[in-house]
C-alpha positions in Angstrom: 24.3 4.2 -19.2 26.3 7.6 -18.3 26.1 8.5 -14.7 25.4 11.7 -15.8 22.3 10.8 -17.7 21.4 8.3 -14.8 21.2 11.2 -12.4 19.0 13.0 -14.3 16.0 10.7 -14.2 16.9 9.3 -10.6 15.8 12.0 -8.7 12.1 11.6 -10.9 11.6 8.0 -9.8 12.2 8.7 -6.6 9.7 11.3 -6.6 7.2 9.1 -8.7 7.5 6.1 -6.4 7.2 8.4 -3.3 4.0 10.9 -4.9 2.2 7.1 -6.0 2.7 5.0 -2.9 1.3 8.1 -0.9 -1.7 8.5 -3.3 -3.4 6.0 -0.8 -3.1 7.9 2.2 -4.0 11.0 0.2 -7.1 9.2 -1.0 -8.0 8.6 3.0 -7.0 12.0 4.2 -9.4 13.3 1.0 -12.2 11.4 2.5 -12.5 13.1 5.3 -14.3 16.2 3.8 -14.8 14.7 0.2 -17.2 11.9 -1.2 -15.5 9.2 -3.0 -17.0 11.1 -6.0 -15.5 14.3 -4.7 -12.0 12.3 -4.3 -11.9 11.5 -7.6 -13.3 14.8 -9.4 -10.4 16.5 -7.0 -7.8 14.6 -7.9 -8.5 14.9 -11.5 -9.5 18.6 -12.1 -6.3 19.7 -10.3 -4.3 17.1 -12.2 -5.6 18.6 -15.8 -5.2 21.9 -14.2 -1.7 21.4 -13.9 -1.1 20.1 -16.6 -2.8 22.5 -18.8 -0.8 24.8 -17.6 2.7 22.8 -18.7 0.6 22.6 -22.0 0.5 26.3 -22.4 4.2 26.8 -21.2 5.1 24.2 -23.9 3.5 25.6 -26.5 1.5 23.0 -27.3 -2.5 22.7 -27.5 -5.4 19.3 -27.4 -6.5 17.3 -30.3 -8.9 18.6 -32.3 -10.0 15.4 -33.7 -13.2 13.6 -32.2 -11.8 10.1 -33.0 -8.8 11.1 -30.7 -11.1 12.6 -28.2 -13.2 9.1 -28.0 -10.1 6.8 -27.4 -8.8 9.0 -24.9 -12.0 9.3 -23.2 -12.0 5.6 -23.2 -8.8 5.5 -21.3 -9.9 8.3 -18.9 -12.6 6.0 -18.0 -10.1 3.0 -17.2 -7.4 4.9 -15.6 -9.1 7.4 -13.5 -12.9 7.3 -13.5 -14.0 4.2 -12.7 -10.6 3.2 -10.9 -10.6 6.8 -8.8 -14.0 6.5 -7.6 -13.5 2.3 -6.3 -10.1 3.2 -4.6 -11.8 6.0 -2.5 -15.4 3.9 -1.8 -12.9 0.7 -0.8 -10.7 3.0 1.2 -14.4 4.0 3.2 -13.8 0.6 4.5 -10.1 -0.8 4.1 -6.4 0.6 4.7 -4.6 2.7 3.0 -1.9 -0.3 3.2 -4.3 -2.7 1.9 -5.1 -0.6 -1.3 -1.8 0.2 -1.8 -0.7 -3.5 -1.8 -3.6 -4.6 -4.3 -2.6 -2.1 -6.7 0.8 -3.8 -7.0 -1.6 -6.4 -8.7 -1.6 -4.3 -12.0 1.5 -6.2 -14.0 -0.1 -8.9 -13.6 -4.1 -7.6 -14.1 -2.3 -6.0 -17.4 -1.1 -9.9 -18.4 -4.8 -11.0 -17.6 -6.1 -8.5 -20.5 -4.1 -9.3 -23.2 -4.4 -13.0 -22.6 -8.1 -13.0 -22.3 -9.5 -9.2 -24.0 -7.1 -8.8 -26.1 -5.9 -12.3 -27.1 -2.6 -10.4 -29.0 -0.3 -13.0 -28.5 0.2 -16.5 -26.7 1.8 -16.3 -23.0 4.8 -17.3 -22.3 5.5 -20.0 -19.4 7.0 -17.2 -17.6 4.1 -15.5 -17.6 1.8 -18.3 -16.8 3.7 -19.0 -13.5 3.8 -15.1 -12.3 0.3 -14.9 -12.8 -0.6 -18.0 -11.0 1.9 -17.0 -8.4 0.5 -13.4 -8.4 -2.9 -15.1 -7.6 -1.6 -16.7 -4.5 0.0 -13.7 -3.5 -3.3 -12.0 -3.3 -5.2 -14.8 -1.4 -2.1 -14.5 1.1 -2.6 -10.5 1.2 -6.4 -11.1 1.9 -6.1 -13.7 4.5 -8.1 -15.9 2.8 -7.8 -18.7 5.0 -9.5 -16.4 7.3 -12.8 -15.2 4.9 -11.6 -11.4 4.3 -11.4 -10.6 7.8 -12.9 -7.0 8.7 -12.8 -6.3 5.4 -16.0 -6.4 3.4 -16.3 -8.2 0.2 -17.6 -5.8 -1.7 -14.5 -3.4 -0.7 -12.1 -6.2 -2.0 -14.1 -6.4 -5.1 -13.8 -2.7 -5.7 -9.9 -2.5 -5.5 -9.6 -5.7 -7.9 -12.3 -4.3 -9.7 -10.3 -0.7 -10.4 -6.9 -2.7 -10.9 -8.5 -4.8 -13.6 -9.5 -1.5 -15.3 -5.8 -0.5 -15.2 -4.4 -3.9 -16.7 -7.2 -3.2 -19.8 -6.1 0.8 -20.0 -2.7 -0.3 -20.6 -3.2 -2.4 -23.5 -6.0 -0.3 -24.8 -3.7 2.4 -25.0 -0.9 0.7 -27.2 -3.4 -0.7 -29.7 -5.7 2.6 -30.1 -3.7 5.9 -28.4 -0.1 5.0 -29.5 -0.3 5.2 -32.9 -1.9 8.4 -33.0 1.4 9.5 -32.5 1.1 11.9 -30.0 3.0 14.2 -27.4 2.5 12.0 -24.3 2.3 15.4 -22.1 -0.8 15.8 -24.6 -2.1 12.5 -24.5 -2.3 12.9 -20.6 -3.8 16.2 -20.4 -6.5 15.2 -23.1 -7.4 12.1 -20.7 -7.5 14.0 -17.4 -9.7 16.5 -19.3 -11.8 14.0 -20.4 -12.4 12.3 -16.9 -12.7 15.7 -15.2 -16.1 16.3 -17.4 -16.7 13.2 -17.1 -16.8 13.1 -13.2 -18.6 17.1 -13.0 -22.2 15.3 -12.8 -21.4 13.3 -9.8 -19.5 15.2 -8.4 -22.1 18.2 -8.6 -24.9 15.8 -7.4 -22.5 14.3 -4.1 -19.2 15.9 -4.1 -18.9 17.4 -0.9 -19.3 15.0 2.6 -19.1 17.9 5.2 -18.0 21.4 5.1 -14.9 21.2 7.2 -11.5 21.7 5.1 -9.0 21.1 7.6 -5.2 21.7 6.3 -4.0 18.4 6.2 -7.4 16.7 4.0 -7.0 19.5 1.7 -3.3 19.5 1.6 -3.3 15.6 0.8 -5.8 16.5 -2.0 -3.8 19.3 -4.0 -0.8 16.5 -3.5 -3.2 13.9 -4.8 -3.7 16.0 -7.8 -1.4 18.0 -8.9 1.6 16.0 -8.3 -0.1 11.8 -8.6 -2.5 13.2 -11.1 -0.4 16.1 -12.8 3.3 16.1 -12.5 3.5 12.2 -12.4 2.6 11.8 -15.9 5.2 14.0 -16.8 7.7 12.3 -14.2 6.5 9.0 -16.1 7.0 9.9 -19.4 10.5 11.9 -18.8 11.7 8.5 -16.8 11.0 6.6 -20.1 12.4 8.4 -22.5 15.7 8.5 -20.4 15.8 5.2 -19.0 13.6 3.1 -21.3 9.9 1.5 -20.5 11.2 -1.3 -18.1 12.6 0.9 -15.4 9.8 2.9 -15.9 7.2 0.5 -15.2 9.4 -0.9 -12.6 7.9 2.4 -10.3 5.0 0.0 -9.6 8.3 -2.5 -7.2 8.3 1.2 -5.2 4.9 1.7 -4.2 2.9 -0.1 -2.3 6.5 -0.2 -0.2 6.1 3.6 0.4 2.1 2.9 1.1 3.3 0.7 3.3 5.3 3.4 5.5 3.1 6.0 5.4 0.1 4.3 6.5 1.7 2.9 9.4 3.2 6.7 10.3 0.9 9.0 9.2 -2.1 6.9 10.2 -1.3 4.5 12.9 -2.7 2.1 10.6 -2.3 -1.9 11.4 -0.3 -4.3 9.3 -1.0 -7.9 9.9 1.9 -10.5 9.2 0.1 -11.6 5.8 -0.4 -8.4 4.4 4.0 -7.1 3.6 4.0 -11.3 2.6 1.3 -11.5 0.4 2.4 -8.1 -1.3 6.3 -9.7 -1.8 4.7 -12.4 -3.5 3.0 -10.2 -5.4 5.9 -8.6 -6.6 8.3 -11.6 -7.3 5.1 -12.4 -9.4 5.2 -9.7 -11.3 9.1 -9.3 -11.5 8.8 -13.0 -13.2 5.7 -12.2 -15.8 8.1 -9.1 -16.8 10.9 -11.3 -17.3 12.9 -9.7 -14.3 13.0 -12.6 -12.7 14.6 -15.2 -15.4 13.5 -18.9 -14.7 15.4 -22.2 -15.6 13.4 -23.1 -18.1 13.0 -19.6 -20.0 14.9 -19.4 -22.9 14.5 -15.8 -24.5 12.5 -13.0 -22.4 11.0 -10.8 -24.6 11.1 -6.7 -24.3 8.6 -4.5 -23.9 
């Protein structure tokens, strides 16, 4: 790879990694004059505002068709409906940090939906051991040998809950949005449309939580949107086409690193010893269902 074309998508996956591992914090700074539902309408109107907008300036328009219009609604649903309003109702209760490292649970949640929704293909060893791995890593994040700790169960439930909903969106999306065969900047808009009209009701019914926009909630939640909801896609999709899907994907290594930080300096949030251990097994888990991490006894690791 030419430095030259190295350079050009460095700079975005810096940014990506940075704008996603604060999303947490942004998600806990929102909540201070949002409802989760408000959090999650926010994040998304401003995101299809955005991108709309890079719609119009690229000369391109939405599908017309309703059968692209459904399948895209479906992933709306699995990547920010459901999953936008859990993050923000856990984060009522848990860390930023704590989200942040759960959603580094996605590779492997993604694994999890093609082997058991899906059923396309037979897993690998490889893939077997990262996910059984990745499932110790979690009990290690959680403390389980404590119960959950301060942490409410039905908080916990709600993070794993939203993460599963990203492993199904992924493969969803390959079998039923891919082959529609179109612009990705179009395919994102179309999604973020879909889940802003989605989320109107609720957020009409309990979007507000008190009338007191201080500048750094409502800062967090124009970051929140415009560049995790908005910008990122496009950030995403440029990273792939000049680096390829692997590095790409590999944004997810980045972070709950960069939650990490942030929570502990932005929020004075606490990090117990399990937590940064849990998350690294998380991540070697992941690294070896990918096939980053080549075992002994793996032959051939397949590409995306």
């Amino acid at each position: 790879m030419s430095s030259a074309k190295t350079k050009s998508w460095v700079p975005l996956y810096i940014a990506l990694g940075i704008v996603w591992g604060c999303s947490f914090i942004f998600i806990k700074l929102g909540l201070e004059f949002l409802t989760p539902f408000g959090v999650a309408f926010g994040r998304c109107a401003l995101g299809a505002i955005t991108l709309l907008i890079a719609l119009k300036v690229m000369g391109l328009r939405l599908p017309r068709e309703r059968s692209t219009w459904w399948h895209l609604w479906v992933v709306s649903l699995l990547l920010n409906v459901i999953p936008g309003i859990l993050f923000a109702v856990a984060e009522t209760e848990v860390t930023s940090i704590l989200a942040g490292i759960i959603n580094a649970v996605t590779p492997l949640m993604t694994l999890l939906a093609i082997m058991i929704v899906f059923r396309e293909e037979k897993l690998p060893s490889h893939q077997v051991i990262g996910l059984s791995l990745g499932f110790i890593g979690v009990l290690i994040v959680l403390g389980a040998w404590n119960g959950l700790g301060t942490n409410p169960w039905w908080a916990i439930g709600a993070l794993l809950l939203a993460v599963a909903c990203y492993g199904v969106s992924f493969p969803y999306s390959r079998k039923n949005v891919l082959p529609l065969k179109l612009k990705p900047e179009v395919m994102a808009a179309t999604q973020l449309v879909s889940a802003t009209i989605t989320l109107l009701p609720f957020y009409l019914f309990d979007g507000i939580a008190e009338n007191n926009y201080e500048l750094g909630p409502v800062l967090a939640m124009l970051g929140l949107g415009i560049f995790g909801s908005g910008f990122a896609y496009i950030w995403n999709f440029k990273i792939m086409s000049a680096a390829g899907s692997a590095i790409a994907s590999s944004v997810t290594f980045v972070t709950p690193v960069v939650a990490v930080i942030v929570g502990i300096i932005f929020l004075g949030e606490k990090i117990t010893w399990n937590e940064p251990v849990g998350g690294l097994v998380v991540l070697i888990s992941a690294a070896i269902a990918q096939g980053r991490i080549k075992l002994k006894s793996q032959r051939v690791v397949q590409g995306d």
